[in-house]
C-alpha positions as CSV (number, residue, x, y, z in Angstrom):
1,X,88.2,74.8,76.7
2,X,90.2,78.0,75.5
3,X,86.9,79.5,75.2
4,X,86.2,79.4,78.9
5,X,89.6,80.5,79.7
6,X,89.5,83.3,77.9
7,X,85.3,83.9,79.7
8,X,87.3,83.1,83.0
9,X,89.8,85.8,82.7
10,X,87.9,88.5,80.7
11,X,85.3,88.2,83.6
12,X,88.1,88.6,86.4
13,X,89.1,91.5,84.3
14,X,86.2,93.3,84.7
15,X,85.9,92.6,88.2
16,X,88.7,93.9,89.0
17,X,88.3,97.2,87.1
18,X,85.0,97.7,89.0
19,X,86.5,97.3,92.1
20,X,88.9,99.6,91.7
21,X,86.8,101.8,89.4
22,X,84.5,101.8,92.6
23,X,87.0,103.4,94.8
24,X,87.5,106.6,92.7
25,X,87.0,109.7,95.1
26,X,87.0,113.2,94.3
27,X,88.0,115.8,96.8
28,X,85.7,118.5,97.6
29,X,86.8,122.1,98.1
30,X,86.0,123.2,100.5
31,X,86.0,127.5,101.0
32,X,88.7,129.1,103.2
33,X,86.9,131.5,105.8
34,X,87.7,135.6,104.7
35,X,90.0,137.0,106.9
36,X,89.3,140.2,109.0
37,X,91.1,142.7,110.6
38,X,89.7,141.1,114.2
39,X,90.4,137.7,113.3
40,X,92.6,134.9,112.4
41,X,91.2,133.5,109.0
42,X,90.0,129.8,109.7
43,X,88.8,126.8,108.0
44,X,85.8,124.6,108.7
45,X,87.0,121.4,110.5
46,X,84.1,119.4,109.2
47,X,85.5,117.8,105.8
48,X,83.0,117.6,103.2
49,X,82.3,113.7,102.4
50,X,82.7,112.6,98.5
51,X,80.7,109.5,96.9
52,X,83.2,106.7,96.5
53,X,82.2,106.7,92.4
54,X,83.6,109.8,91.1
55,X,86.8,111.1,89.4
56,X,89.8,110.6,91.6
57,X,91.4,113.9,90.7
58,X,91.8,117.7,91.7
59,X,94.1,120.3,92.8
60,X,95.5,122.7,90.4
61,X,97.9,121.8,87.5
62,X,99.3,125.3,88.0
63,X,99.8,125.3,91.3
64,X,103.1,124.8,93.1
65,X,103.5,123.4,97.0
66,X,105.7,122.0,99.0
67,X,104.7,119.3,101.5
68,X,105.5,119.8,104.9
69,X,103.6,117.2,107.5
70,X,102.0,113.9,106.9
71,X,99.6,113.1,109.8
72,X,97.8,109.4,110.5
73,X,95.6,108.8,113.0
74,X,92.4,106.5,114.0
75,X,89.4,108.7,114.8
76,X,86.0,106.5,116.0
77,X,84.9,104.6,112.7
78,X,87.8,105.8,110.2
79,X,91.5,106.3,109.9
80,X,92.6,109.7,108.5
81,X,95.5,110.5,106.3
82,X,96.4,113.9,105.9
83,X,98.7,115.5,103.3
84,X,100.1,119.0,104.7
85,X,101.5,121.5,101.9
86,X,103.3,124.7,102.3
87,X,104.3,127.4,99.9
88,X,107.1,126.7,96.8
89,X,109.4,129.0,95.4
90,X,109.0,127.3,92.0
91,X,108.0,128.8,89.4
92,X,104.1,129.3,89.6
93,X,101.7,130.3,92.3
94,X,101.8,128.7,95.2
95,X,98.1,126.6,96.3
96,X,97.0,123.1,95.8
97,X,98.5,120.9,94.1
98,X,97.0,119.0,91.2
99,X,96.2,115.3,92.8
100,X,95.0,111.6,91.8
101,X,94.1,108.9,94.6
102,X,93.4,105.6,93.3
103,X,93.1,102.1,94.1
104,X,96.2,100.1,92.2
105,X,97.7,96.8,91.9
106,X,101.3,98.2,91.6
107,X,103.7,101.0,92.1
108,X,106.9,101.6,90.8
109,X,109.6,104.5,91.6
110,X,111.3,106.5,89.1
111,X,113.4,103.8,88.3
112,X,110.9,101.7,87.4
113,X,111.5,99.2,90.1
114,X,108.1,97.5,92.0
115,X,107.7,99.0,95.3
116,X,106.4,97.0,98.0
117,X,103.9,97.6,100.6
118,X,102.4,95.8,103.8
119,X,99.0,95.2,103.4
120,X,96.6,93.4,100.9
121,X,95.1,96.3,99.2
122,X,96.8,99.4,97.9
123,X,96.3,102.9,96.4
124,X,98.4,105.5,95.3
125,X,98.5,109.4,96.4
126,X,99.8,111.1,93.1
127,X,100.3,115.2,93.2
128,X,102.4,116.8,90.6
129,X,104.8,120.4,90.9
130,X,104.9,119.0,94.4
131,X,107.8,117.7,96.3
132,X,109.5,117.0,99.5
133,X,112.6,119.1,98.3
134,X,112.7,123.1,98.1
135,X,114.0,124.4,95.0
136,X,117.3,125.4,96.7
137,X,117.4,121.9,97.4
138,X,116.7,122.0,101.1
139,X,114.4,119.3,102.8
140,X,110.4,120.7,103.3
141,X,109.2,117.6,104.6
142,X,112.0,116.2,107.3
143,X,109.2,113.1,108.5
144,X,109.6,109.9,107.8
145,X,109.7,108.2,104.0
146,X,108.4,104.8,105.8
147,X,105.4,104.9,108.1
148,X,103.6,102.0,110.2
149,X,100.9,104.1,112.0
150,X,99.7,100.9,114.0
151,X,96.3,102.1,112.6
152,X,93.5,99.2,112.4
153,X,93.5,99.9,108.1
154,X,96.5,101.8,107.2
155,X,99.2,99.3,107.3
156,X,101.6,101.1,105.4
157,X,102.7,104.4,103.9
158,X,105.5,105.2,102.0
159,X,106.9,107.6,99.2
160,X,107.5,105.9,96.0
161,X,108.8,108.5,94.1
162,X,109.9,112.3,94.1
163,X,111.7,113.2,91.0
164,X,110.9,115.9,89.0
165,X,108.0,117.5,91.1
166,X,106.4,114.4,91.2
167,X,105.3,113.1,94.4
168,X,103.7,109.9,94.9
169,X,103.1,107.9,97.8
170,X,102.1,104.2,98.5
171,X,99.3,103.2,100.9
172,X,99.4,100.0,102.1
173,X,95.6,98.8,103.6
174,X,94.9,96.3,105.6
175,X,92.0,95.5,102.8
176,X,90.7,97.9,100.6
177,X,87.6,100.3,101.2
178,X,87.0,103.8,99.6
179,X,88.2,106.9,101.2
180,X,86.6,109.7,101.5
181,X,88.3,112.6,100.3
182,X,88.5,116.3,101.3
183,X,90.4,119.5,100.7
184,X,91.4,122.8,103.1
185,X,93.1,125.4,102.6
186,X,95.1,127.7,105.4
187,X,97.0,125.1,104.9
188,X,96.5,123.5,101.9
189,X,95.6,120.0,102.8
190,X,94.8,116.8,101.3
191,X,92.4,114.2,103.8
192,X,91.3,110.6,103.0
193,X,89.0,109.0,105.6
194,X,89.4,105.2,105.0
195,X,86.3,104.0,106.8
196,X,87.4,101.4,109.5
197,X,85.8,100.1,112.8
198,X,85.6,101.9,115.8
């Protein structure tokens, strides 16, 4: 009988680390457009799309930003969450900041209190020397801390945590898919496509 148990749970174990080891996206760079004396430098709107399977990470560990906007929306088959940063005075160049999105079970703030979220599946948005605070301690990102986009899969976003240039928000989905994930630049953004109905 302990035997089975212990097939039981070892086998919902490793369900569970496939699902979520199935949702691990990697952002894409995508390259900025040169500038020229004629024309404002631009960025190609067309995200580039990232299998569902690989490494959930990117950004650089170097790199210092500040975020400024969070935008949701529903577009035709997918809801889109985008990440808008801006330039830091920390210490360190300024660009995109290093980055994990992941499918979780659990989130907990700085204090190491569970923070909850609407919705039945969740993932985290992780970016370190990142924050919503300038280093002369004035606000960079004056949105809300506490969305409900009324979107038909994102339920739920929320910052767990900004201490330390650590920034890390909660998604809350209605259940859980992959995103697809994509970087531009001018300005640095970070966009997951959460693949919904139309």
């Amino acid at each position: 009988m302990l035997g089975r148990l212990l097939l039981y749970g070892a086998l919902a174990l490793a369900l569970v680390i496939v699902t979520i080891s199935a949702c691990a996206p990697e952002p894409v760079a995508l390259p900025a457009a040169s500038p020229s004396p004629t024309a404002a430098p631009s960025v190609s709107r067309t995200p580039a799309v990232v299998p569902a399977t690989l490494a959930p990470s990117a950004g650089s560990a170097a790199s210092q930003a500040q975020l400024v906007a969070i935008r949701v929306a529903h577009q035709p088959g997918f809801d889109r969450l985008v990440f808008e940063f801006g330039a830091s005075a920390a210490p360190g160049p300024s660009g995109m900041p290093a980055y994990t999105i992941e499918a979780t079970s659990s989130l907990s703030g700085a204090s190491g209190q569970p923070v909850r979220l609407d919705g039945s599946a969740l993932f985290g948005a992780r970016f370190t020397n990142a924050s919503t605070r300038n280093v002369d301690g004035s606000t960079s990102y004056a949105g809300s801390t506490d969305m409900r986009p009324g979107t038909p899969l994102i339920r739920e976003l929320r910052l767990v945590e900004d201490f330390e240039r650590v920034l890390v928000w909660g998604i809350g989905l209605d259940h859980l898919v992959c995103p697809k994930v994509s970087e531009l630049a001018s300005p640095y953004r970070v966009v997951l496509d959460f693949p919904s109905a139309p």
